[in-house]
C-alpha positions as CSV (number, residue, x, y, z in Angstrom):
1,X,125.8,98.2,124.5
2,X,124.5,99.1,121.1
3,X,120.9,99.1,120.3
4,X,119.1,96.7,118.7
5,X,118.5,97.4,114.7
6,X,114.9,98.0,114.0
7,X,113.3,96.3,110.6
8,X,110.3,96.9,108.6
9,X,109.2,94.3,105.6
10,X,107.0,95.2,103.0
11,X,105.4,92.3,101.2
12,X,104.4,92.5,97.5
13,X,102.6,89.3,96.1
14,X,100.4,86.0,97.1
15,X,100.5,84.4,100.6
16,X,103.2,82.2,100.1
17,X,104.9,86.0,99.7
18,X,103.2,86.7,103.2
19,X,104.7,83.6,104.3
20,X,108.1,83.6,103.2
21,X,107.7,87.3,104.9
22,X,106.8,85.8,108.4
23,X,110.1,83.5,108.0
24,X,112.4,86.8,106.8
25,X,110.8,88.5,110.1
26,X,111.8,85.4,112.3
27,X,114.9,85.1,110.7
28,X,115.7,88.4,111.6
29,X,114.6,87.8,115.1
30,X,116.8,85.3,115.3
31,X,119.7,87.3,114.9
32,X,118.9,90.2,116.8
33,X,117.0,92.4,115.2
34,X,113.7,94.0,116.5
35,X,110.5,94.7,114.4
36,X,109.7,98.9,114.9
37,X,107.1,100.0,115.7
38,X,104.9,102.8,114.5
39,X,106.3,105.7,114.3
40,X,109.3,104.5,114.5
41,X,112.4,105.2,112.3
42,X,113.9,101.4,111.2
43,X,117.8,100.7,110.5
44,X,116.2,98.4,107.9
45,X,113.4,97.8,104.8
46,X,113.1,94.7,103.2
47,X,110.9,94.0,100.1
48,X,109.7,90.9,99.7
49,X,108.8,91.0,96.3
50,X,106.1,89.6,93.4
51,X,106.8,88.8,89.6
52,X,103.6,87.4,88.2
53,X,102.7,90.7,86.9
54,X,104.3,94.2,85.4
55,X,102.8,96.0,88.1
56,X,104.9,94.6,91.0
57,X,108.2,95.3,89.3
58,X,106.6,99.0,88.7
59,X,106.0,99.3,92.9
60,X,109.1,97.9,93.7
61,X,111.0,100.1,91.7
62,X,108.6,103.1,92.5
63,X,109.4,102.9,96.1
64,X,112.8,102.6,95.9
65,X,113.1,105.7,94.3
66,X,111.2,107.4,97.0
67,X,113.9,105.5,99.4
68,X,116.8,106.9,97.2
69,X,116.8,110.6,99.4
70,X,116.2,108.5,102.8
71,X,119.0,106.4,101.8
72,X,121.4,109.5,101.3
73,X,120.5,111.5,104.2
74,X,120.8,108.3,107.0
75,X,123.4,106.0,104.5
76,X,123.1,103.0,107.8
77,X,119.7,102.6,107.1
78,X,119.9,99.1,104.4
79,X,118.1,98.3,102.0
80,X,117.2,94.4,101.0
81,X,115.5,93.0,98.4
82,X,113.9,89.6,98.1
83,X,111.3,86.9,96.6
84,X,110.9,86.6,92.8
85,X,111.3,89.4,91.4
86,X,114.8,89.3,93.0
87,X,115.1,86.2,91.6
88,X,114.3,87.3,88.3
89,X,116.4,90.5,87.8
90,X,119.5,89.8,90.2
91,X,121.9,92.1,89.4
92,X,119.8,94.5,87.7
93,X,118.5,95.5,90.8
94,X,121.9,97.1,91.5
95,X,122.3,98.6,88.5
96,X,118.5,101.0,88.6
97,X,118.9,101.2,92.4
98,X,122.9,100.8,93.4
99,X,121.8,101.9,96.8
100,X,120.6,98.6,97.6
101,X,122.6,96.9,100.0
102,X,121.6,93.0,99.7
103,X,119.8,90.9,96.9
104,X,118.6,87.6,98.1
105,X,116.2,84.9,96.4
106,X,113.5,82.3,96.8
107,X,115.6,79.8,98.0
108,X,117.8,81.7,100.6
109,X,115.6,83.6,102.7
110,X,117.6,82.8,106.0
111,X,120.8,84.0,104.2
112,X,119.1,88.0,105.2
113,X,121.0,88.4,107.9
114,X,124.5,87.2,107.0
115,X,124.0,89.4,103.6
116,X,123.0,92.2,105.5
117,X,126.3,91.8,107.9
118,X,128.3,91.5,104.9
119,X,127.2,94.4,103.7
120,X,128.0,96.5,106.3
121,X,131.5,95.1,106.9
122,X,132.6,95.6,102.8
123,X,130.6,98.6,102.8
124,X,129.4,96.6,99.3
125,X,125.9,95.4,97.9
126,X,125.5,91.8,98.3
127,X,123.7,90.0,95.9
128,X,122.8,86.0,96.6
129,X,120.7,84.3,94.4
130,X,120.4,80.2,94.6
131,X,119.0,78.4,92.1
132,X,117.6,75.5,94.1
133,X,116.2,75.0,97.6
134,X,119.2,73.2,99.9
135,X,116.4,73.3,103.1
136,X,112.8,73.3,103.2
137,X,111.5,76.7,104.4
138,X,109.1,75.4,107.3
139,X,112.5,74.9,108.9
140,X,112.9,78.5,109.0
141,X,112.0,80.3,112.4
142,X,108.8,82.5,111.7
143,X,107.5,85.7,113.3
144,X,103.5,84.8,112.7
145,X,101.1,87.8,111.5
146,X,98.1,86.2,113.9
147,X,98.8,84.1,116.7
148,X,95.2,82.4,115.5
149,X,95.2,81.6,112.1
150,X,98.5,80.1,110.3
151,X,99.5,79.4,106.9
152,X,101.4,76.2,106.6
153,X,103.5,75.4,103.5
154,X,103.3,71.6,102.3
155,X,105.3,72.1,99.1
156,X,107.0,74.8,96.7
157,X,107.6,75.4,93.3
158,X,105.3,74.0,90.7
159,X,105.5,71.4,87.6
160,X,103.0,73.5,85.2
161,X,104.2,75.1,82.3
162,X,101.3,77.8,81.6
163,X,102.7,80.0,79.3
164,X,101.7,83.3,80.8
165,X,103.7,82.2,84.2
166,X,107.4,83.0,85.1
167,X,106.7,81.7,88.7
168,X,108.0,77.8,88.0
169,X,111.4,79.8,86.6
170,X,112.0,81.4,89.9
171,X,110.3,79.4,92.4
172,X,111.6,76.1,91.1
173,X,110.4,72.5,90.1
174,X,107.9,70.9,92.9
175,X,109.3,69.5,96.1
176,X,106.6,68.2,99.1
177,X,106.9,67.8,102.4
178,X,106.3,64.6,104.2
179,X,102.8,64.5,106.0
180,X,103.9,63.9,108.9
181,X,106.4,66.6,109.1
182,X,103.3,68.8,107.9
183,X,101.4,67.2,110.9
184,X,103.4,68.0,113.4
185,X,103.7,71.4,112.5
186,X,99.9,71.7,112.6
187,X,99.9,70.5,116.2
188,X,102.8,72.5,117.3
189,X,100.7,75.7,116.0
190,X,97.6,74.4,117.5
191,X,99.5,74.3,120.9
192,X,100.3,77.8,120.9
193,X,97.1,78.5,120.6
194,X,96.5,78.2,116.1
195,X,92.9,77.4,115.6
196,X,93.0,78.3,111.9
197,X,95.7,77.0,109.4
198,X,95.8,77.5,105.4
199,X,97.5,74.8,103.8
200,X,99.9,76.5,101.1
201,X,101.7,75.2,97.6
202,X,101.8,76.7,94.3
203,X,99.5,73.8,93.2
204,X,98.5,72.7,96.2
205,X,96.3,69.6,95.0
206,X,99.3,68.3,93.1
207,X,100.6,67.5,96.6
208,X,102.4,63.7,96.4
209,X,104.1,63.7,93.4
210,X,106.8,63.8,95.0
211,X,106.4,60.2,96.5
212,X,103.6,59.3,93.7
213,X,100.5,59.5,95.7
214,X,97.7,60.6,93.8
215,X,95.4,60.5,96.7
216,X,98.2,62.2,99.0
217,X,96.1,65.7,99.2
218,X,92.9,64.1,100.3
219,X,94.7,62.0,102.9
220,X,96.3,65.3,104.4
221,X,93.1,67.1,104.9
222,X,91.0,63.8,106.2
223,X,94.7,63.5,108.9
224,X,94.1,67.8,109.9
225,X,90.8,66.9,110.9
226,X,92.0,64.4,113.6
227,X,93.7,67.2,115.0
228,X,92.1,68.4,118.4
229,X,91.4,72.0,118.7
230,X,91.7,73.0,114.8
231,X,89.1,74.9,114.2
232,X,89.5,75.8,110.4
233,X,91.5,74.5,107.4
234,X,91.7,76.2,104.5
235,X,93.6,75.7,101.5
236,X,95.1,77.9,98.7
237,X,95.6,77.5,95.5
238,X,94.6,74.3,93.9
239,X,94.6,73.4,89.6
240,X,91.7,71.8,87.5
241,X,94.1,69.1,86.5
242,X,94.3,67.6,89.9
243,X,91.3,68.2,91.5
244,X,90.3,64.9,92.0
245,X,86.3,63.4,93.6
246,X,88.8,62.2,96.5
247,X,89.7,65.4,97.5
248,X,86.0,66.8,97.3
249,X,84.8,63.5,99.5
250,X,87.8,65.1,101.4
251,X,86.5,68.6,101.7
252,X,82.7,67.3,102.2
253,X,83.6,64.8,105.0
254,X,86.1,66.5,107.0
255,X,84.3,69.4,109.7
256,X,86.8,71.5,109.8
257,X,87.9,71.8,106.4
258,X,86.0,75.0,105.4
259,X,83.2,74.7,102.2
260,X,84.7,77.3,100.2
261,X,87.1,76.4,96.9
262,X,89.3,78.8,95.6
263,X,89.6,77.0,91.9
264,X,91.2,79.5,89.4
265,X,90.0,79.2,86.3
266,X,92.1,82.2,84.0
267,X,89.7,82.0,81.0
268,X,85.9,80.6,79.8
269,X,87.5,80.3,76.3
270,X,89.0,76.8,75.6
271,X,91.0,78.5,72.1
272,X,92.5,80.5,75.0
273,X,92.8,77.8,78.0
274,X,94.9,75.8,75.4
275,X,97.1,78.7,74.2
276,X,97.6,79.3,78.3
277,X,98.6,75.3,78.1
278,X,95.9,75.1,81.1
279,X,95.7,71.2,80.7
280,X,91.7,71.5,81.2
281,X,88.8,72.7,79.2
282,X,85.8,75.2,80.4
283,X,83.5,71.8,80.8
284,X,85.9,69.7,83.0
285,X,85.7,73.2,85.4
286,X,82.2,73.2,85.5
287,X,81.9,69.4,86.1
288,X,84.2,70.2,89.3
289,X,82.0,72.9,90.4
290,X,79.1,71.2,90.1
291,X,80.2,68.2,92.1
292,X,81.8,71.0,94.6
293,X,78.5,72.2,95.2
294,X,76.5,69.0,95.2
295,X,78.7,67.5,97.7
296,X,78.8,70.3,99.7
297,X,75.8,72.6,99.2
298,X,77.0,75.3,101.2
299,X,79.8,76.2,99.6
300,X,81.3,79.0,97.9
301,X,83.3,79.1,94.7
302,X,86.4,82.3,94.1
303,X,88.2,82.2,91.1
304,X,91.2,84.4,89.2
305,X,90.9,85.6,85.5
306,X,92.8,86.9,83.2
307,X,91.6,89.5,80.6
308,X,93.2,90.3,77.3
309,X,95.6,86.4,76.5
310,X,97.1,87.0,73.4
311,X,95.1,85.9,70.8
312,X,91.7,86.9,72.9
313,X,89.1,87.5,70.5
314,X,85.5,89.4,71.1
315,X,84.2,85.6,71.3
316,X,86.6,84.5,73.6
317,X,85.9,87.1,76.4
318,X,82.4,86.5,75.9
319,X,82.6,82.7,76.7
320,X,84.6,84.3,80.2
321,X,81.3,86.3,80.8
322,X,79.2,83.6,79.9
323,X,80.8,80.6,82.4
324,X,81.3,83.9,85.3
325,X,77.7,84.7,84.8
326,X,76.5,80.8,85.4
327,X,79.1,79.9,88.0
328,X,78.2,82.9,90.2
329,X,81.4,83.6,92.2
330,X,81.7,84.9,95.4
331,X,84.9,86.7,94.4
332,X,87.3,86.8,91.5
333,X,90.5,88.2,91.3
334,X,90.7,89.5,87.8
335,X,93.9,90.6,86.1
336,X,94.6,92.3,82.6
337,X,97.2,90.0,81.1
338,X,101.2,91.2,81.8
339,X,103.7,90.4,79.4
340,X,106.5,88.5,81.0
341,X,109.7,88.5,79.4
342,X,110.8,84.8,79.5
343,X,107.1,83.4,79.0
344,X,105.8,82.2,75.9
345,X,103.2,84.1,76.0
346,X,105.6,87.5,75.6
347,X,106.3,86.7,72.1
348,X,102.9,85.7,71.2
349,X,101.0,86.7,68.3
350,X,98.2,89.0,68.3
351,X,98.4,90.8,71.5
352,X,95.8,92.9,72.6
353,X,96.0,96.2,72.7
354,X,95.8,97.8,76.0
355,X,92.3,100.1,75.1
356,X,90.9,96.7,74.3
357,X,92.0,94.9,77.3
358,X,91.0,97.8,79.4
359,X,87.2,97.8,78.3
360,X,86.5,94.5,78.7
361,X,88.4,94.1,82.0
362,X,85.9,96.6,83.2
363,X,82.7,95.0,81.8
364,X,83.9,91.7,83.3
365,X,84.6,93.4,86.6
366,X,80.7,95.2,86.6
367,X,79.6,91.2,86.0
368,X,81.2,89.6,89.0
369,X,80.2,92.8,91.0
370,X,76.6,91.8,90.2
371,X,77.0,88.1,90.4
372,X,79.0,88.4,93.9
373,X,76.2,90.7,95.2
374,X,73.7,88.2,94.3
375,X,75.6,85.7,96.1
376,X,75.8,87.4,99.3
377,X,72.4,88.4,98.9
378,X,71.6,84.6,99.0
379,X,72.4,84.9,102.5
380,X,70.4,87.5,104.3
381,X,68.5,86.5,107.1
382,X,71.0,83.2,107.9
383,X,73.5,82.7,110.7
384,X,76.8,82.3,110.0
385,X,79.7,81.0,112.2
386,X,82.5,84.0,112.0
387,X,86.0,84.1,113.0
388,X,86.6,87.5,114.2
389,X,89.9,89.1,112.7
390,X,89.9,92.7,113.7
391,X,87.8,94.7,116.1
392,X,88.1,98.3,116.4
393,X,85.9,101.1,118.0
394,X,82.8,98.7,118.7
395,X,83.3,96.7,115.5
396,X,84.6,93.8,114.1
397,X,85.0,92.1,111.0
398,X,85.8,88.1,110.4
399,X,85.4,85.4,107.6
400,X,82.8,83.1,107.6
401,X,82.7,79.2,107.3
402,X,82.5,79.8,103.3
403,X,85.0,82.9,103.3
404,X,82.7,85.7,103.4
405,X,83.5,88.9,104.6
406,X,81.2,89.8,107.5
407,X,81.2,93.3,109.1
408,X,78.9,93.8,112.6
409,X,78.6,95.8,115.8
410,X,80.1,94.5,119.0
411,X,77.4,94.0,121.4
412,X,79.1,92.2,124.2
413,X,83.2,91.5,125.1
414,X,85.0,89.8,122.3
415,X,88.9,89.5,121.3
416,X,89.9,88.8,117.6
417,X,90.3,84.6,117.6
418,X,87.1,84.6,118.8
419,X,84.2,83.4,117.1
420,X,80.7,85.0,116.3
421,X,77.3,84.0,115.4
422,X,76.0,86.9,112.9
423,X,73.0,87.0,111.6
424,X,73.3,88.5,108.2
425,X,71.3,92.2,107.7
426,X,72.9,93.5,104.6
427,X,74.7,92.5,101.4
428,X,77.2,94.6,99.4
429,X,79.2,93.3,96.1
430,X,82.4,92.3,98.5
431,X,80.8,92.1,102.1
432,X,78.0,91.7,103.9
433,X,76.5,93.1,107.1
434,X,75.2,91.2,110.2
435,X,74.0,91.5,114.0
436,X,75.7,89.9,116.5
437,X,73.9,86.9,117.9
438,X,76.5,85.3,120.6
439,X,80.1,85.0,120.8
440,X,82.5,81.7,121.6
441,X,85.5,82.3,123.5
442,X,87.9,80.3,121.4
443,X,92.1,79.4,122.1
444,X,92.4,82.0,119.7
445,X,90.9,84.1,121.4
446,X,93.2,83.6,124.1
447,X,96.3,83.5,122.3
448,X,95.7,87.1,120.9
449,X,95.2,87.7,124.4
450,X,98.1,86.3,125.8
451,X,100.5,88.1,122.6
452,X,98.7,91.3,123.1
453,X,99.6,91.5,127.0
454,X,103.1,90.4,126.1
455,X,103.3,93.2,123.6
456,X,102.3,96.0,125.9
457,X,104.6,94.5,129.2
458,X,107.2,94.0,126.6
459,X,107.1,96.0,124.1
460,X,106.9,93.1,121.5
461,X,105.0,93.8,118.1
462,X,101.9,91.9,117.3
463,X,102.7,90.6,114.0
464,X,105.0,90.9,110.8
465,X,106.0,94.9,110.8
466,X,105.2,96.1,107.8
467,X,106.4,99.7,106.0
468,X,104.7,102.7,106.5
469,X,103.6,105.2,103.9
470,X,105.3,108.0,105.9
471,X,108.7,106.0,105.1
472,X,107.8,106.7,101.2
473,X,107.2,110.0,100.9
């Protein structure tokens, strides 16, 4: 009987990358394949891949060059590539890298294994790329990173037309699930033990337009807190343009949805939020923030920017310093812009040159060091509620109610799932420090119990494997 063929995935991009990883690993599963483990050699990499930026078409192609001599000395090991940038470039993969073995795309993820048998019988790359979804994902088996904590996709592709995005060309037009179908997968999670889910869509507040529900995204969150034994809801990544006072009665009225927003805002500039084709202004952001925070004063606010638009004047990146510096984020994810062949914004005038963009994205990224310190600082000497993710020699780290990063010293018996009252010591720009006050057994607690015994009677790996360095050098 032959062995099982080992995988490894490496996952380039947002969670809804992570996710659509979890299904490629359960897909996988599904046909026989095992994860490997460390240090062992797999019979197969998949990339599940990012386009929003230059960078991730740069890593993709840097590590298949590094692959190119593993690939010649052991010729069975394959070699897949998926997500968007393999939506985006197809055959061109082929062509830079004609090792590759199978090409697959956004909407076929549970084609992997076919492809990859395909493959091997024509001894020929395979390359699959469909231009619209046939089946929603969720139906899609999944091997789950945490056996606590959950990311649950309510709908894909997105109906925006920001110029500086190629994500609606490759992840399609919007398509939502129905809530119920979204509600029992909640439960189903929560029965295995879930105590944590993160509700997922490219615009995830835009949920119902599908069936013309304008209040559909509020609804869904008030429903996930009837759920028994759901802990923690999150949700990831919402527009301006359909943020509406329903969904923040939502967030302010519903326990278990968490009081931290993550609202992007791209720009302080409204020359440049128009020239992005945002569909909101710098003052309809603040007036959302500000009712964020009055209906829920404990929240937290994280944000993504985007340095150096085309067009971005000295003025311009000063009103993005201005509205960072009086919003006072707990975290931004800042980007220097990436020319997108396809966008508008690629044939733009007046792009910046990269010296320029460079400078300012690190004076913007000394600001929101100094304004994320100062709000962590604002908690020192509080207790917060944290969900432990990781514990390792004596200590543990976990995210608070409001999604702080909190690092502390295990004083008693604890399992990750678990969670921790911390009482908060210290305060750096990106985490904070606590001492351990008491500890709640949770379920989750007891499923990463239950997976981890199953992994060490079983051999059966925790979570999604992911590559290696070792494999790339």
């Amino acid at each position: 009987m032959l062995a099982p063929r080992k995988y490894l995935i490496q996952t380039l991009g947002c969670q809804m990358n992570s996710h659509d990883s979890e299904r490629i690993a359960g897909s996988l599963d599904a046909a026989g394949y095992v994860p490997a483990r460390s240090g062992e050699d797999p019979d197969l990499i998949v990339f599940n891949t990012c386009a929003v930026r230059e960078n991730a078409d740069n890593k993709l192609y840097g590590h298949l060059s590094f692959l190119a001599p593993l690939k010649r000395s052991k010729p069975e090991l394959q070699i897949a590539i998926g997500g968007c940038l393999a939506q985006k470039d197809r055959g061109t993969i082929i062509e830079r890298a004609p090792y590759v073995d199978v090409v697959f795309g956004t909407h076929n993820l549970g084609s992997l294994p076919s492809l990859l048998e395909r493959a091997r019988i024509e001894e020929k790359s395979q390359v699959e790329i469909k231009e619209s979804l046939e089946h929603f994902p969720s139906v899609l088996p999944a091997r789950r990173h945490s056996p606590f904590s959950a990311w649950v996709s309510i709908s894909v592709g997105c109906n925006n037309t920001c110029t500086f995005c190629i994500v609606p060309a490759l992840r399609g037009r919007e398509k939502d699930r129905p809530a119920q179908e979204i509600l029992d997968e909640i439960n189903a999670l929560v029965d295995q033990g879930v105590t944590e889910v993160t509700l997922l869509g490219q615009n995830v507040n835009a949920y119902g337009v599908d069936f013309a529900d304008r209040e559909a995204f509020a609804k869904l969150l008030r429903s996930c807190g009837q759920i028994d034994g759901l802990e923690r809801v999150r949700f990831m990544s919402p527009h301006p343009r359909d943020f509406t006072d329903e969904v923040i009665d939502a967030m302010a009225q519903t326990k278990n949805v968490m009081p931290h927003l993550h609202m992007p805002l791209q720009s302080g500039s409204d020359k440049i939020l128009q020239a992005m084709r945002r569909s909101y202004r710098s003052e309809r952001y603040r007036l959302i923030i500000d009712r964020v925070r009055t209906k829920i004063p404990d929240s937290t606010i994280t944000t993504d920017l985007i340095v150096g638009f085309p067009g971005e004047s000295e003025e311009d990146f000063q009103a993005t310093l201005d509205i960072c510096a009086e919003l006072k984020f707990l975290a931004a994810y800042s980007f220097k812009y990436s020319k997108r062949p396809g966008t508008p914004a690629a044939s733009m005038p007046d792009q910046v040159p990269e010296e320029i963009v460079s400078e300012r994205y690190d004076r913007l990224h000394a600001l929101l060091n100094q304004t994320s310190l100062e709000v962590n600082q604002a908690v020192l000497g509080k207790e917060l509620e944290v969900l432990i993710t990781d514990i390792e020699n004596g200590r543990a780290q976990g995210k608070s109610r409001d999604f702080r990063l909190v690092h502390f010293e295990l004083s008693k018996s604890a399992r990750p799932g678990d969670i921790a009252n911390v009482k908060i010591t210290d305060a750096k720009p990106h985490f904070i420090f606590g001492r351990l006050m008491n500890i709640r057994e949770t379920r989750g607690g007891l499923a990463f119990e239950s997976r981890k015994a199953e992994a060490e009677e079983n051999g059966v790996f925790l979570g999604v494997p992911q590559m290696k360095s070792v494999l790339l050098k």
